[in-house]
N, C-alpha and C positions, 0 to 999 in steps of 0.2 A: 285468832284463827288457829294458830299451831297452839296453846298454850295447854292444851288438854292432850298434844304428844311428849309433851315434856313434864319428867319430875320437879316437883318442888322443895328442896332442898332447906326451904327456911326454919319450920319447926322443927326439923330436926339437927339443923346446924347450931340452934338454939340452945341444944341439950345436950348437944357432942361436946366433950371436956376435947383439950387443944392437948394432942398429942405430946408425949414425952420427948420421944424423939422424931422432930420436923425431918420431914425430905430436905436434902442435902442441896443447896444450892448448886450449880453447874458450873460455874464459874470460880468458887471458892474451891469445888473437890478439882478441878484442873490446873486451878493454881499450887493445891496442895501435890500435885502428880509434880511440878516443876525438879528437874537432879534428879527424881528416883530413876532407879534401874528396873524395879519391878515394879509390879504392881495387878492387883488381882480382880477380876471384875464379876467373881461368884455372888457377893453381895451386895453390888448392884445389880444382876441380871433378877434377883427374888427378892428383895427386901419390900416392896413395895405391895408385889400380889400378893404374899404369902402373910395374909394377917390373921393371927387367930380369933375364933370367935367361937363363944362358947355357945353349946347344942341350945341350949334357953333362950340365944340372943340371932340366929338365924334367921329367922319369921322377918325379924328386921331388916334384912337383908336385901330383900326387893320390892319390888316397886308396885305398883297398881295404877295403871292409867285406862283410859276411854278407849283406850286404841287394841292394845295388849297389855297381860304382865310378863316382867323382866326381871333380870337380876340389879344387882345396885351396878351402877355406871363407874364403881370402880375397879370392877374385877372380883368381889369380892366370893 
């Protein structure tokens, strides 16, 4: 019933190489805050949205369903 609202992620997760650098677990960067005194939160507030993508690699970037089209579901 809903499956034509939703993207499908398989053949493309298929051919996505596994990032360099993973999102930071929550638990490990909290433990890591443990004794500091400072600590800065500008590269967490962007590191996540702000992905580069080259002008060639775009087109990719959204989506095509039954319903509507959209952007990619990660902000991209």
């Amino acid at each position: 019933m809903f499956s034509d609202t939703f993207a499908h992620y398989h053949k493309f997760n298929a051919i996505t190489r596994i990032d360099a650098q993973p999102t930071l677990r929550i638990d490990e960067t909290l433990d890591a805050l443990v004794g500091m005194r400072w600590f800065s939160t500008l590269d967490d507030a962007s590191r996540y949205l702000q992905v580069k993508v080259a002008e060639s690699d775009s087109e990719k970037m959204a989506l095509l369903t039954t319903v509507y089209c959209t952007n990619s579901g990660f902000a991209l």
